[in-house]
FITIMI-971965 format. One record per residue (C-alpha): x, y, z; residue in three letters; residue number from 0. Coordinates in Angstrom, 1 decimal, decimal comma. Each point is the difference from the previous one (the first is absolute). Last residue first. Example, Ala and Ser with C-alpha at 12.3 -4.5 7.8 and 13.67 -1.06 7.14 Angstrom:
<pados>
      X      Y      Z res   n
   13,7   -1,1    7,1 SER   1
   -1,4   -3,4    0,7 ALA   0
</pados>
This chain:
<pados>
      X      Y      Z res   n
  148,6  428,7  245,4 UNK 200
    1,1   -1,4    3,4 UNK 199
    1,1   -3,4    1,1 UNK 198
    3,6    0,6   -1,0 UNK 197
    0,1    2,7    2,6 UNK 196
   -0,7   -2,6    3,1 UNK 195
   -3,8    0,2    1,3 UNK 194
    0,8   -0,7    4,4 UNK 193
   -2,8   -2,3   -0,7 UNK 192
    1,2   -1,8   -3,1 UNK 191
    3,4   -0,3    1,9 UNK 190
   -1,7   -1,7    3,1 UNK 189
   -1,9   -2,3   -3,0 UNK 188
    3,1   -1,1   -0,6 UNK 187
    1,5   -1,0    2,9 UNK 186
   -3,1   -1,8    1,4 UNK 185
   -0,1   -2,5   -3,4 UNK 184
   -3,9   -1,0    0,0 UNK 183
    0,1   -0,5   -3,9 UNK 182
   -1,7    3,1   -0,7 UNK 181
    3,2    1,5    1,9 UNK 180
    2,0   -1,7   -2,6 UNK 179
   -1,7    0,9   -2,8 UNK 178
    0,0    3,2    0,6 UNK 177
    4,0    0,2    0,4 UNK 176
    0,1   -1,2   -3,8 UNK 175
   -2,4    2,3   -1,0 UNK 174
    1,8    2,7    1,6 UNK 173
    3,4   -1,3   -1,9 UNK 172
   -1,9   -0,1   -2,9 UNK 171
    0,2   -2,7   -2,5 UNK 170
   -4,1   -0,1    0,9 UNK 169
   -0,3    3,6   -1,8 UNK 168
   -3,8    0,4   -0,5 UNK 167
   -1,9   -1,8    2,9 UNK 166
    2,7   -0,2    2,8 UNK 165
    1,4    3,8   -0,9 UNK 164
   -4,0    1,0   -0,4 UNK 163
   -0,4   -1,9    3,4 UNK 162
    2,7    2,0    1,7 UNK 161
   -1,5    2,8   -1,4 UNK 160
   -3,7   -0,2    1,7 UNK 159
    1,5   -1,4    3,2 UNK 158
    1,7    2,9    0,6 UNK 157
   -2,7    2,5   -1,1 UNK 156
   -2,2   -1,8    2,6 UNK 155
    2,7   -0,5    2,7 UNK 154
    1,3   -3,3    1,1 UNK 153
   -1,3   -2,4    2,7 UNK 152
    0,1   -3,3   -1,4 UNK 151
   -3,4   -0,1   -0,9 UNK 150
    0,5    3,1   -2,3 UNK 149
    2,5   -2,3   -1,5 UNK 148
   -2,9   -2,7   -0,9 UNK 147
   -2,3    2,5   -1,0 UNK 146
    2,3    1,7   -2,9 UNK 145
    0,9   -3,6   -1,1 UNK 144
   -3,9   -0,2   -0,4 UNK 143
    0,4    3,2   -2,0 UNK 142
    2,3   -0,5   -2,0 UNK 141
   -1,6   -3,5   -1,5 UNK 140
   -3,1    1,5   -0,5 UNK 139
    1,7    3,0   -1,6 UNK 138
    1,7   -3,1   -2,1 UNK 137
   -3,1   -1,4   -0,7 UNK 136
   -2,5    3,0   -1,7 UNK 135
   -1,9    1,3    2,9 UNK 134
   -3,8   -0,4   -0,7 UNK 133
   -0,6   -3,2    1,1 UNK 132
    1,9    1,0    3,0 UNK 131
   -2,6    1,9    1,4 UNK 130
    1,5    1,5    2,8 UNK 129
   -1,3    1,5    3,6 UNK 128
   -0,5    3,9    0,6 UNK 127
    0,2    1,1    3,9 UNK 126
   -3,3    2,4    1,7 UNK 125
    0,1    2,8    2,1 UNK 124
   -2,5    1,8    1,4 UNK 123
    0,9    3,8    0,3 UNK 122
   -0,5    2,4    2,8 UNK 121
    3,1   -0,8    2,2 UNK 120
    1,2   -3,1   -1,5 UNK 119
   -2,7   -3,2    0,4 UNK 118
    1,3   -3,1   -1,4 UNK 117
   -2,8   -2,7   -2,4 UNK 116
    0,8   -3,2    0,0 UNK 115
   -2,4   -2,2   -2,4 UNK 114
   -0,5    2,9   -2,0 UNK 113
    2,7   -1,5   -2,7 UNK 112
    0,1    2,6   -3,0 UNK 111
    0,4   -1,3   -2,8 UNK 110
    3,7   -0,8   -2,5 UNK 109
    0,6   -0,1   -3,2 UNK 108
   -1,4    3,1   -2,3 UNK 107
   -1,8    1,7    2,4 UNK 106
   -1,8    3,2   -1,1 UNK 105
    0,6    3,1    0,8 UNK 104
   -2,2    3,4    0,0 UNK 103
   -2,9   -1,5    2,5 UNK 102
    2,6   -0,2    3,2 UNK 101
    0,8    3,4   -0,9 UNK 100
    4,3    0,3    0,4 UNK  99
    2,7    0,0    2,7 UNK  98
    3,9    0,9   -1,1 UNK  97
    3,0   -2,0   -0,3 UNK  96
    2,6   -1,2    2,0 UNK  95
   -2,0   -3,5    0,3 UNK  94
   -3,6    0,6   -2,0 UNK  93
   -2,9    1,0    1,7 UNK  92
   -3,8   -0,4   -1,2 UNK  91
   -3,0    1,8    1,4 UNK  90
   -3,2    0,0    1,4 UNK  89
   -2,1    3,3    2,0 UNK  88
   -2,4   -1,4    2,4 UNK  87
    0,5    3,4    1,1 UNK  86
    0,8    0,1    3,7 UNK  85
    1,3   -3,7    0,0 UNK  84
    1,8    0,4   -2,8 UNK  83
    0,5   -3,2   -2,8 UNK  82
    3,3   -0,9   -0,3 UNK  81
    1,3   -3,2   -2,5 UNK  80
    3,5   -0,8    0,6 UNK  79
    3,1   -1,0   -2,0 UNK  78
    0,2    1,5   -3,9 UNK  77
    3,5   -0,7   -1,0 UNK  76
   -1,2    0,9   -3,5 UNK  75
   -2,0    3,0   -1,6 UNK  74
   -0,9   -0,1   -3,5 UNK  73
   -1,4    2,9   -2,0 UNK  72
   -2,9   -0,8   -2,4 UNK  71
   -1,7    3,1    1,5 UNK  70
    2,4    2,4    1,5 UNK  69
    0,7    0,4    3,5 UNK  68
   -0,1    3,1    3,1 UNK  67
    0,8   -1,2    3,5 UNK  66
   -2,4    0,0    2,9 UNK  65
    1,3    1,3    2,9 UNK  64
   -2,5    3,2   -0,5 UNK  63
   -0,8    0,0   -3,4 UNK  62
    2,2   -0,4   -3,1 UNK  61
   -2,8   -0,3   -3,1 UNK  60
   -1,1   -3,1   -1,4 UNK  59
    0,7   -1,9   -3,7 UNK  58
   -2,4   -3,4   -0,2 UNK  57
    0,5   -3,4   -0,2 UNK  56
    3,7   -0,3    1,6 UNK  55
    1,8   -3,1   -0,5 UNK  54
    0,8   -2,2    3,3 UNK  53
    2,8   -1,9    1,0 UNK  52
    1,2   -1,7    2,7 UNK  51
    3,4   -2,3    0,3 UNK  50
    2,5    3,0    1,8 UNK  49
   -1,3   -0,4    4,2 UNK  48
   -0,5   -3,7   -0,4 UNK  47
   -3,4   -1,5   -0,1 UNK  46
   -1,1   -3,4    1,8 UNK  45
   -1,8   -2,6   -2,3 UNK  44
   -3,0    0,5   -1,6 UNK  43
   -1,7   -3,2   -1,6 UNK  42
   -0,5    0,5   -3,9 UNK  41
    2,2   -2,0   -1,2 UNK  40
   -1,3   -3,1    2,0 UNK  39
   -3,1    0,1   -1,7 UNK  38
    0,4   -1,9   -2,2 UNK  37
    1,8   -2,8    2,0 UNK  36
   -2,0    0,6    3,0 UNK  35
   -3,0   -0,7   -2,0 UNK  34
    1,6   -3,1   -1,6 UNK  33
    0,7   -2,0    3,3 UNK  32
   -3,4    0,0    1,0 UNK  31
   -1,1   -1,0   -2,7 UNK  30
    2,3   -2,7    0,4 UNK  29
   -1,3   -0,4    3,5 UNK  28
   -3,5    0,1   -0,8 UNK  27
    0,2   -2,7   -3,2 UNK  26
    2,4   -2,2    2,5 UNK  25
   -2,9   -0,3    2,9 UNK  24
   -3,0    0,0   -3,0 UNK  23
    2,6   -3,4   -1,5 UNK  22
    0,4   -1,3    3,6 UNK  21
   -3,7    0,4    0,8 UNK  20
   -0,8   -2,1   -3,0 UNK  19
    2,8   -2,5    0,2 UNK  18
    2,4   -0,4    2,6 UNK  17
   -0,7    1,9    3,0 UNK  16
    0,0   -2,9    2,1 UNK  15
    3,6   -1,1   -1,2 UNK  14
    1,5    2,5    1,5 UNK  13
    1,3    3,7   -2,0 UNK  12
    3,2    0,4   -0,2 UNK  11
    0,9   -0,8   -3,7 UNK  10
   -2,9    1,7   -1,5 UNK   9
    1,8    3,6    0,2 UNK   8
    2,7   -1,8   -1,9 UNK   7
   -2,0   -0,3   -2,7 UNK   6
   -2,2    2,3   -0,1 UNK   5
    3,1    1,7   -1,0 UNK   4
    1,1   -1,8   -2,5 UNK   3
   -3,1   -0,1   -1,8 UNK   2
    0,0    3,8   -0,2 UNK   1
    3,7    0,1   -1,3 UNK   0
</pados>
């Protein structure tokens, strides 16, 4: 497959960079070409609300907002990373959960992206992004389905299910109208946003 490819990334190249500075020109694009493909996995992509995890490595006490957790506990839908602007303080918050010591979790699948932080009152706020080399294929799969209907204008939780429906029951009659408003169709995705019953777990 390696031959191949230098193959057709030699096919474009003029007939003055034939030879030795063709052959360094294909070796740097190929290698190119194979760093993005291992490493490729491990790019972040955008985080939904429900996607990230963490496990808990140690036990803490309820304190203040802080929640209390056990060690080896996992906590999912985790979506923001706070650190206090009074305190300098850090924490984790899950979606319809509660707020934990930045230093008790750790991250299973996604990291935090400090690229654009939000201020909220006295807190710094920060969004989680994905790693999807460590989201088995069908989450992966979910979850970019997830994206595309958030894109379309519907709710979080909305989205979320609707995708499960598309994901795990494609006989479905919501994954049926899914696939129609992924397809561009304006009636549908109308009805995904105004989330009929059968869209709903």
């Amino acid at each position: 497959m390696r031959r191949a490819s230098l193959s057709r990334l030699g096919k474009g190249l003029a007939p003055s960079m034939v030879g030795r500075r063709g052959s360094s020109t294909q070796r740097r694009a190929s290698f190119a070409t194979l760093v993005v493909i291992l490493f490729a996995g491990f790019i972040p992509a955008k985080a939904t609300d429900s996607i990230c995890e963490a496990v808990a490595v140690r036990s803490t006490m309820k304190e203040g907002h802080l929640s209390a957790i056990k060690r080896g506990s996992v906590v999912d839908a985790i979506t923001q990373y706070n650190i206090s602007k009074k305190t300098g303080e850090a924490s984790f918050c899950s979606h319809g959960g509660g707020c934990y010591p930045a230093d008790a979790l750790r991250l299973t699948n996604c990291v935090i992206d400090k690229r654009r932080p939000e201020e909220f009152g006295d807190e710094i706020s920060y969004s989680l992004e994905l790693l999807r080399s460590k989201v088995p294929a069908q989450v992966r799969r979910q979850h970019d389905v997830e994206l595309r209907l958030l894109d379309l204008g519907m709710c979080n939780a909305c989205a979320d299910n609707a995708a499960a429906f598309y994901v795990k029951m494609p006989a479905s009659r919501c994954a049926d109208l899914v696939r129609r408003g992924l397809e561009g169709d304006p009636k549908a995705i109308d009805q995904l946003k105004d989330t009929p019953d059968y869209c709903t777990e």
